[in-house]
C-alpha positions in Angstrom: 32.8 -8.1 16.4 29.3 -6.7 16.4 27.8 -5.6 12.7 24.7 -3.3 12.9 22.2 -3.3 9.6 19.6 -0.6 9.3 16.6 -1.8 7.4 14.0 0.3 5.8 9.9 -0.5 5.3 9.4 0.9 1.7 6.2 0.1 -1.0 7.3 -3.6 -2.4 9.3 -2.8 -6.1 6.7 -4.9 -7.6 4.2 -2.1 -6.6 2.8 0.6 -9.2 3.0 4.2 -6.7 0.6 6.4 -6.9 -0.5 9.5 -5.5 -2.6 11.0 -3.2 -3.0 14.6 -4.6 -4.9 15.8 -1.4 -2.3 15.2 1.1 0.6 15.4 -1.3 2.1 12.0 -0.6 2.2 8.2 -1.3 -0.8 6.6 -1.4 -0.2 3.9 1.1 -3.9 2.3 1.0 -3.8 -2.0 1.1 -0.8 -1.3 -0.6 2.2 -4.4 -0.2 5.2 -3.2 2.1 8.4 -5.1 1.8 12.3 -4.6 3.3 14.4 -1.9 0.7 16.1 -4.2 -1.5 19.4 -2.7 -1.2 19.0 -3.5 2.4 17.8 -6.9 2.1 21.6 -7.4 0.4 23.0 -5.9 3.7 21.2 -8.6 5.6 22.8 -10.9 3.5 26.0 -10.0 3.7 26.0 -9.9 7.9 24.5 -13.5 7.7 27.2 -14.5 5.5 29.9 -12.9 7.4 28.9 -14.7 11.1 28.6 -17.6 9.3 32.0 -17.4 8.0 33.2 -16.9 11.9 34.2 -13.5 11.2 31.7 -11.8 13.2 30.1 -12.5 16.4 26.7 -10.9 16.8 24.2 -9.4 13.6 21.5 -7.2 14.3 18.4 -5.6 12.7 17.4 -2.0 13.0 14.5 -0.4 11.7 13.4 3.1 12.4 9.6 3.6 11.8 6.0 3.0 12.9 4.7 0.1 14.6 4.8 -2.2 11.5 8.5 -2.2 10.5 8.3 -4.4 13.1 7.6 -6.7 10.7 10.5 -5.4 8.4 12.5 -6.7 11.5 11.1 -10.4 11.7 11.8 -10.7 7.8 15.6 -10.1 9.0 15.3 -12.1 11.8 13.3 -15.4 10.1 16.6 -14.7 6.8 18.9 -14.9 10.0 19.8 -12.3 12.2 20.5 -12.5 16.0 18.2 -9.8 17.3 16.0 -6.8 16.2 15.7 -3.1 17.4 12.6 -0.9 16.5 12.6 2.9 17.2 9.2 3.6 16.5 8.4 6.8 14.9 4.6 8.1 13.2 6.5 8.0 9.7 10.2 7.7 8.2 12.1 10.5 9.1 14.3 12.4 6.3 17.8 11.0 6.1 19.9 12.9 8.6 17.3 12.2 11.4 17.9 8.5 10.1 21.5 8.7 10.1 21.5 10.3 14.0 19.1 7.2 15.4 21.1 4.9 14.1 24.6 6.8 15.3 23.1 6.9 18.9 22.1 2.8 18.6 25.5 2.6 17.5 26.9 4.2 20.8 24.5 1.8 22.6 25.6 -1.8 21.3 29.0 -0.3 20.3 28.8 -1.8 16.7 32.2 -2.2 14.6 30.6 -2.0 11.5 27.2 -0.8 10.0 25.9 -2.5 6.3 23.2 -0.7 4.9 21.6 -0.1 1.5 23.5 2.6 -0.6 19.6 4.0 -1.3 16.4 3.0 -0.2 14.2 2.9 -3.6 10.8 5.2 -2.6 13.8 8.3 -1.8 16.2 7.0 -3.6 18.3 9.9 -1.9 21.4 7.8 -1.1 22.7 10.0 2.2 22.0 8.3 5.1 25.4 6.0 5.4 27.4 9.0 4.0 25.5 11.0 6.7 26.5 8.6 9.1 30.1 7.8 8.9 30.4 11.5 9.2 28.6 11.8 13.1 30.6 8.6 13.8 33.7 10.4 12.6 34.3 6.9 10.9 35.9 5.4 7.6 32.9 4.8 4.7 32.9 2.7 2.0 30.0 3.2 -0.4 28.4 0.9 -3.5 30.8 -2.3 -1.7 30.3 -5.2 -4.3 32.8 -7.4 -2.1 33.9 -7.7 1.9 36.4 -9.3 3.2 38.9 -9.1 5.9 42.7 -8.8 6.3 43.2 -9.1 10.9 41.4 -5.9 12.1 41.2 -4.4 8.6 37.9 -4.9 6.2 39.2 -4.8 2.6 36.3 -3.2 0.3 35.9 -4.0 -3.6 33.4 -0.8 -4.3 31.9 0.2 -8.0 32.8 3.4 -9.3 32.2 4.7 -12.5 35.6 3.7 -14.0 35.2 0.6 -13.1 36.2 -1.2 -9.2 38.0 -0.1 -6.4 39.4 -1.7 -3.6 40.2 -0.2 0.1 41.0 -1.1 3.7 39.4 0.5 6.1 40.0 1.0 10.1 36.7 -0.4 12.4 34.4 1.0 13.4 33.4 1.7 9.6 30.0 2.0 7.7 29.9 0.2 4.8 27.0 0.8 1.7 25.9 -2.3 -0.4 25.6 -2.3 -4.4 23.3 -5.2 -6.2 26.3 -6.8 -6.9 27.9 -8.0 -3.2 25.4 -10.8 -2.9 21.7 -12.4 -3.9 19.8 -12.4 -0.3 18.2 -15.8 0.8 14.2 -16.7 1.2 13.7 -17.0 4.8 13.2 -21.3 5.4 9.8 -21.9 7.1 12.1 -23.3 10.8 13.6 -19.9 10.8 10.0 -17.5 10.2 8.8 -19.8 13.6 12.4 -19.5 15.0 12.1 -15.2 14.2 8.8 -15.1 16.4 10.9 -15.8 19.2 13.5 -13.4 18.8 14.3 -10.4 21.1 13.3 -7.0 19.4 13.8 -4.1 21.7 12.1 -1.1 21.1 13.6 2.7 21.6 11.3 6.3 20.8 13.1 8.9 19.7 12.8 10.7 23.2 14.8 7.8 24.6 17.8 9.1 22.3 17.3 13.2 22.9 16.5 13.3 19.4 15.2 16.2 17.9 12.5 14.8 15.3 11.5 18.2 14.0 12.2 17.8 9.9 14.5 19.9 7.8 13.0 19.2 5.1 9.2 20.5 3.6 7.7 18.2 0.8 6.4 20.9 -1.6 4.4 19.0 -4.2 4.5 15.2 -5.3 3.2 14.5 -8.7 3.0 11.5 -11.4 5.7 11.5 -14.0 4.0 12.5 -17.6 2.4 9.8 -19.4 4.4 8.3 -22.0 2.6 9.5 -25.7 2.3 6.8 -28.4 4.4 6.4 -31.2 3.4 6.8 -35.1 4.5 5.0 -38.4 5.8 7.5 -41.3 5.3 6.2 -44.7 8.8 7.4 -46.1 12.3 8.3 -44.8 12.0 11.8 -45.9 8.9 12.4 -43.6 11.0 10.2 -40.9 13.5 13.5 -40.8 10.9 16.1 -41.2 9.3 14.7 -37.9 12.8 14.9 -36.6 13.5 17.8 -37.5 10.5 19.6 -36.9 8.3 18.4 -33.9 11.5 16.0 -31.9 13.5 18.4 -33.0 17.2 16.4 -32.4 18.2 17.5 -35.7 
């Protein structure tokens, strides 16, 4: 069994964003990168689930410029067999993303794609949905446990009412939640033993993907700042503020 596990390069979640009001995007300047958290848990879970015996071969994909390369050795030094970079100018929008990785799919012939239900500088949440519907595949979204029953993979997913549990038929794609795992810090044997790990590289071309975006980025801006409170001196004021300038009541 071969499990495939997009990764994305996004601005590290320690990271304050901020924005470039001339070319109406992220200001990327000397500005710390890291792998999408979400993702990192994906990673996880394919290391976890060859180490278990219940998979054969885990493998890194990132779709990007030049430095997700990078993105890929992080996998690789955590544990992953082997990397593959399609290299790109910038991210594409989510269905581009969701294509690339169908096609990689057709190449390797993956049983089962884990990736990050969101990727947190979008935080649009369609490319595995997106996905599973090009492969013509079962899905399995916000997964907070995998396991496996013979050639079925039994799901525990979070849902607003509380968990659910399917089965699913392979090939699937499967989204990970917060709660499926805690990744691992790479070990300083396995960032030298990463270095020497196969990362083959595609372009878009190489795939007869169209590139050409669907979507046009209008206008990015900075949320509002946040005004100070103020201290009333009686309860009675309290409700006229209420009332009268919140108005909630």
């Amino acid at each position: 069994m071969k499990v495939l596990v997009p990764v994305k390069r996004v601005v590290d979640y320690n990271v304050k964003i901020r924005v470039d009001s001339q070319s109406q995007s992220i200001d990327l300047t000397n500005i710390k990168m890291s792998m999408n958290p979400f993702d990192e848990i994906a990673v996880e879970e394919a290391i976890r689930l060859k180490e278990s015996g219940q998979v054969e071969e885990i493998i890194a994909l990132s779709i990007g410029p030049s430095q997700c390369q990078e993105t890929i050795r992080n996998a690789l030094a955590m544990g992953m067999d082997r990397g593959i970079h399609i290299e790109t100018e910038h991210s594409p929008e989510p269905l581009i993303v969701a294509k690339l990785i169908n096609e990689i799919v057709k190449k390797e012939e993956a049983d089962i794609v884990i990736l990050g239900k969101q990727a947190i500088d979008d935080d649009c949440s369609q490319t595995g949905q997106m996905l599973s519907a090009l492969m013509k595949c079962s899905l399995a979204t916000f997964a907070s446990n995998i396991t496996f029953d013979d050639d079925r993979v039994i799901v525990t997913r979070e849902i607003d009412g509380g968990l659910q549990t399917i089965k699913l038929q392979k090939p699937t794609v499967i989204t990970t939640d917060l709660r499926l795992n805690e990744p691992r810090y790479a070990s300083l044997p396995n960032i030298m033993k990463a270095k020497k790990k196969i990362i083959d590289k595609y372009l878009p071309d190489d795939l007869n993907i169209d590139m050409t975006p669907k979507l046009d980025v209008i206008k990015i801006e900075e949320p509002p700042k946040r005004q100070g409170g103020g201290k009333v001196e009686t309860i009675i004021e309290l409700v006229e503020k209420l009332k009268n300038e919140a108005g909630v009541i």
